[in-house]
ROSE-4610 file (N, C-alpha, C; in Angstrom, 1 decimal, always signed):
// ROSE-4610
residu = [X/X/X/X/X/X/X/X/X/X/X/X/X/X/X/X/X/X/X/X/X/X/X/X/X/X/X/X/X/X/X/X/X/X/X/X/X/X/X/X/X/X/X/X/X/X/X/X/X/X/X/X/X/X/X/X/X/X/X/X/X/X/X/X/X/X/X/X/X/X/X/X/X/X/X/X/X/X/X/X/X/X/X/X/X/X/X/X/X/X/X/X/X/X/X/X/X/X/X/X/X/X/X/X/X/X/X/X/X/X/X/X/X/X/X/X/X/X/X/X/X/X/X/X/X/X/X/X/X/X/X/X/X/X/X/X/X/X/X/X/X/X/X/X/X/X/X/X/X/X/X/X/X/X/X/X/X/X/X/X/X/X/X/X/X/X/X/X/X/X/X/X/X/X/X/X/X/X/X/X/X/X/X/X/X/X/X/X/X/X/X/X/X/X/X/X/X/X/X/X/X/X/X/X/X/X/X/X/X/X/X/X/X/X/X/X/X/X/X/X/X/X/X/X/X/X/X/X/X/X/X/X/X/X/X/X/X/X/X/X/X/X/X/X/X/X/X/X/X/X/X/X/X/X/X/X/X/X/X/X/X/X/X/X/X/X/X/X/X/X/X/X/X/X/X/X/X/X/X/X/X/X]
num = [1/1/1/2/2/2/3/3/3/4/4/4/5/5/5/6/6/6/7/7/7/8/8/8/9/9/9/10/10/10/11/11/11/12/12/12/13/13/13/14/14/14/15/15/15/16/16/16/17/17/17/18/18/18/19/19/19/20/20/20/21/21/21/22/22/22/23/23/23/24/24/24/25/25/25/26/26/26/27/27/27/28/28/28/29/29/29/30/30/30/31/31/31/32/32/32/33/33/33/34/34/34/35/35/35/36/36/36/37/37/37/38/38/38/39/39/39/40/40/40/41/41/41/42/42/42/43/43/43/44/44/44/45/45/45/46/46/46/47/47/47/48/48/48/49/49/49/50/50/50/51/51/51/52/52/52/53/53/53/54/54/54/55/55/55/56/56/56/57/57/57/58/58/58/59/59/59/60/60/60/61/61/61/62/62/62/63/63/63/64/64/64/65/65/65/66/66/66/67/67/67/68/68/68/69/69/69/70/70/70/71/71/71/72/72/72/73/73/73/74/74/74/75/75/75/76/76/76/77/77/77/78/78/78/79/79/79/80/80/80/81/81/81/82/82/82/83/83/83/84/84/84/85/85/85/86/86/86/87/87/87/88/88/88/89/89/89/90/90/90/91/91/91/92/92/92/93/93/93/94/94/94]
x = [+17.5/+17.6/+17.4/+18.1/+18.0/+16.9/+16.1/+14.3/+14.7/+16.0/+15.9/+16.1/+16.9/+17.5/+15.9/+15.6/+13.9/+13.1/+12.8/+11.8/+12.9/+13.8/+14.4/+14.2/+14.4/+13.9/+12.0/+11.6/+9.9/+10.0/+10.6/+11.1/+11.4/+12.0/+13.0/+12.0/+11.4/+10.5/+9.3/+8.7/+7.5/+7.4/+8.9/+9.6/+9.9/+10.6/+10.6/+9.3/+8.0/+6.3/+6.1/+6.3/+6.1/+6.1/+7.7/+8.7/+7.7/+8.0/+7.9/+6.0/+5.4/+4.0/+4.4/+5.6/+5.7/+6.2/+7.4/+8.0/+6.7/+6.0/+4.4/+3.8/+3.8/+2.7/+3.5/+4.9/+5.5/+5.6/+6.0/+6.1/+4.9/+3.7/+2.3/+2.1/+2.5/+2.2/+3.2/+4.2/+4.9/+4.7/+3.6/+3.2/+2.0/+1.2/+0.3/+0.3/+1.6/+1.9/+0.5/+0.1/-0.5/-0.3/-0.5/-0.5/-1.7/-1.5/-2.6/-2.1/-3.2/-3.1/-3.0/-2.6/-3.1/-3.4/-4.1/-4.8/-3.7/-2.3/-1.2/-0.7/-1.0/-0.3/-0.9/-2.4/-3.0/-2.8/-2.6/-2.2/-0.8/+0.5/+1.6/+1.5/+0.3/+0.5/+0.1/-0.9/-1.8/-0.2/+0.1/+1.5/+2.3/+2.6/+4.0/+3.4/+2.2/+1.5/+1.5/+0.8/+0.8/+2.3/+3.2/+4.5/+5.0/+4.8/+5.0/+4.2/+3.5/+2.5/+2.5/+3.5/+3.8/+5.0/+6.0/+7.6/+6.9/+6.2/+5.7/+5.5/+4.6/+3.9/+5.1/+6.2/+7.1/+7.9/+8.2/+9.0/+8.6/+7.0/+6.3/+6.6/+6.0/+6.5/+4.9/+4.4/+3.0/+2.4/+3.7/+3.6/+3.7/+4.2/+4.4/+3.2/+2.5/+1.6/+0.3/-0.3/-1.2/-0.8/+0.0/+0.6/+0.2/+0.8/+0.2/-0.7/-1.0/-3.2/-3.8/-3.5/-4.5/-4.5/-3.4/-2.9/-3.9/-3.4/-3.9/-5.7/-5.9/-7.8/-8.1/-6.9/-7.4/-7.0/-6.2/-5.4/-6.8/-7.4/-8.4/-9.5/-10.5/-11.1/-11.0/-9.7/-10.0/-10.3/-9.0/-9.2/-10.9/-11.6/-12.6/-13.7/-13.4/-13.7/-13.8/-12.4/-11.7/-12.5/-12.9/-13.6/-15.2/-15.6/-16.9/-17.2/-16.6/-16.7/-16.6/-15.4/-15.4/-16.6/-17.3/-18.6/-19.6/-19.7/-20.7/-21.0/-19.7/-19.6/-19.5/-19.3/-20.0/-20.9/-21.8/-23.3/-24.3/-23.5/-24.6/-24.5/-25.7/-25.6/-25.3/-24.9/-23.7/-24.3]
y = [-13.4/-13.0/-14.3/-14.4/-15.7/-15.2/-16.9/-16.3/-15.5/-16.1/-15.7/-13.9/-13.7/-12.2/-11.4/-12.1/-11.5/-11.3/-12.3/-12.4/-11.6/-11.5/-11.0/-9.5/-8.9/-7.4/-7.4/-8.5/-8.0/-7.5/-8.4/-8.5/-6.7/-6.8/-4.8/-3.7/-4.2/-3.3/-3.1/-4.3/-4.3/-3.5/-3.7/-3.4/-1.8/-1.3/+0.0/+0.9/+0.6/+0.6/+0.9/-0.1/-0.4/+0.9/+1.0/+2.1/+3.4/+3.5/+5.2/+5.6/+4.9/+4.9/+5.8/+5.3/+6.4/+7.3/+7.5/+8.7/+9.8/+9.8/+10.5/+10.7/+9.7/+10.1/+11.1/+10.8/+11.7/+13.4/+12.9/+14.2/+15.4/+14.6/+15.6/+15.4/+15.1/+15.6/+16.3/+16.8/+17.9/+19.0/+18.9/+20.2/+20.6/+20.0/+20.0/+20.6/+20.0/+20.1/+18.9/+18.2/+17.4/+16.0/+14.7/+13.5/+13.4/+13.1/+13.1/+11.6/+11.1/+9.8/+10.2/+10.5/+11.0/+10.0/+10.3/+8.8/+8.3/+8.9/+8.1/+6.6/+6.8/+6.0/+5.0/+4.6/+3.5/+3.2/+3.8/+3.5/+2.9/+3.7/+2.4/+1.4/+1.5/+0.1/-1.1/-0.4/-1.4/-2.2/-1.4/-1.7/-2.2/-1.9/-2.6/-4.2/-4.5/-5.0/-6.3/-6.1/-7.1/-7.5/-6.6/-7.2/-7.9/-7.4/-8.8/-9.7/-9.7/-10.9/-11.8/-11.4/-12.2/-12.7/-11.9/-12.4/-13.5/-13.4/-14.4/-15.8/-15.6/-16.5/-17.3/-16.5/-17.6/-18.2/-17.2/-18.1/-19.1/-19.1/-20.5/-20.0/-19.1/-18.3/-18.0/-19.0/-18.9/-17.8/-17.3/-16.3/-14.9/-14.9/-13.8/-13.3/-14.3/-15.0/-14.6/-14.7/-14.5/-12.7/-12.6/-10.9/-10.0/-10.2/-9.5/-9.5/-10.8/-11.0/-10.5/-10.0/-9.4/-7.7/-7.6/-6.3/-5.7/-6.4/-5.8/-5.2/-6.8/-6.4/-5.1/-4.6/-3.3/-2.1/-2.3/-1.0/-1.0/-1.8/-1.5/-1.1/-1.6/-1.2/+0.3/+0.7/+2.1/+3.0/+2.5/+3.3/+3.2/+2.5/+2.5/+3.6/+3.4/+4.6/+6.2/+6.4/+7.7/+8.2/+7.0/+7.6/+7.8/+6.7/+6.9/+8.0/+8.7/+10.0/+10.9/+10.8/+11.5/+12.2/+11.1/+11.2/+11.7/+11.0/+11.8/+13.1/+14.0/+15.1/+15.7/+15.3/+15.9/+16.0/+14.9/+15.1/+15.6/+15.8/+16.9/+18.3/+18.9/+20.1/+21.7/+22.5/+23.6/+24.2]
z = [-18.1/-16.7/-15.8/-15.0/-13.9/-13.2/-13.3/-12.2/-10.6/-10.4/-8.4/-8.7/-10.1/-9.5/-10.2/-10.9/-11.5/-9.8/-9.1/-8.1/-6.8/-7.1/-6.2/-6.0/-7.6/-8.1/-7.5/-7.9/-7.6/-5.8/-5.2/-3.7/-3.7/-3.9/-3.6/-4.6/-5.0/-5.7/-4.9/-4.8/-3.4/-2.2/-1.6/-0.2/-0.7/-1.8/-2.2/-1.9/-2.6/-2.9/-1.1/-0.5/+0.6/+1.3/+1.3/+2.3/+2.1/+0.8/+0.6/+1.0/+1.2/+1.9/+3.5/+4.2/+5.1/+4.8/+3.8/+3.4/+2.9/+2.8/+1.7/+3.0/+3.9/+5.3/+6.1/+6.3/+7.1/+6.4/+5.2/+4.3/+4.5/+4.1/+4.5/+5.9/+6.4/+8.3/+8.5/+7.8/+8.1/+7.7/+6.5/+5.7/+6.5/+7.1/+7.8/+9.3/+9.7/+11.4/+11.7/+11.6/+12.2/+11.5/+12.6/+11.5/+10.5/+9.4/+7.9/+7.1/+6.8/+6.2/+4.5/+3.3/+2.2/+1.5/+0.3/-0.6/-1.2/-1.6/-2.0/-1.2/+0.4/+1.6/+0.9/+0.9/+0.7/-1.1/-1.9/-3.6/-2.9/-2.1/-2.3/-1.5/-0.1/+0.5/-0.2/-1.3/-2.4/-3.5/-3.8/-5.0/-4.2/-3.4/-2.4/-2.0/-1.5/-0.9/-1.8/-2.9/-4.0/-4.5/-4.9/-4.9/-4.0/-2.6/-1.7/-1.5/-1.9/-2.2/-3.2/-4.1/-5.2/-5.3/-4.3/-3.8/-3.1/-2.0/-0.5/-1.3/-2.3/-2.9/-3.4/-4.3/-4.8/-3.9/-2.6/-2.2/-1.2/-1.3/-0.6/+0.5/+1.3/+2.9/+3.1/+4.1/+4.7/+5.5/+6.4/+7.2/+6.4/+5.9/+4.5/+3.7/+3.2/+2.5/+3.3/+4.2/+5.1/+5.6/+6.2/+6.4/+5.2/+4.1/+3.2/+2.5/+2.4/+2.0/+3.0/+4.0/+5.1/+5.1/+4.9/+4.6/+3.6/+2.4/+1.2/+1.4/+1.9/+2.4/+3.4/+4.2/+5.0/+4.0/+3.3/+2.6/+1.5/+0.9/+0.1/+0.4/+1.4/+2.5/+2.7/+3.3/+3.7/+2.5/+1.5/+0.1/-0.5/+0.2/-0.3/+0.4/+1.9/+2.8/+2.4/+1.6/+0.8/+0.1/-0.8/-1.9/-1.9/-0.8/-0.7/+0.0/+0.9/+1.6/+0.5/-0.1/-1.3/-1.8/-2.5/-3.3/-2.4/-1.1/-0.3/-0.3/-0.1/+0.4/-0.6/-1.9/-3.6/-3.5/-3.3/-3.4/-2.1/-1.3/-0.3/-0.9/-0.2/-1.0/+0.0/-0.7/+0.1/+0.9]
């Protein structure tokens, strides 16, 4: 396989990952009737996120590069929010 059409695929696969993070947020705020963030949003912003950060990286794109390294640091963050509430609310008692 020629490397551009390889990094090109990581490219469209990232941006795929990416996309469907709203398709899942719109989808459950419709089942809801209200806007809802689900724990999937932040799993594809994480996978999308790093694929473009690995496209960015190849193709030596600073602004790219910085965009999605920053990214990545809030999408983990919150996912980290998720789960620590998570566990909180396990462990208080009924």
């Amino acid at each position: 396989m020629n490397p551009e059409t390889f990094w090109v695929g990581v490219g469209m696969l990232g941006q795929g990952l990416f996309s469907m993070r709203f398709v899942i947020q719109w989808l459950s705020s419709e089942r809801k009737g209200r806007s809802v963030i689900p724990v999937a949003f932040w799993f594809f912003s994480i996978g999308g996120g790093i694929n473009l950060l690995f496209y960015a990286v190849y193709r030596k794109d600073p602004v790219f590069i910085i965009g999605q390294g920053t990214g990545l640091l809030i999408y983990f963050r919150n996912l980290y929010f998720v789960f620590r509430e998570s566990r909180v609310s396990r462990e208080e008692p009924a």
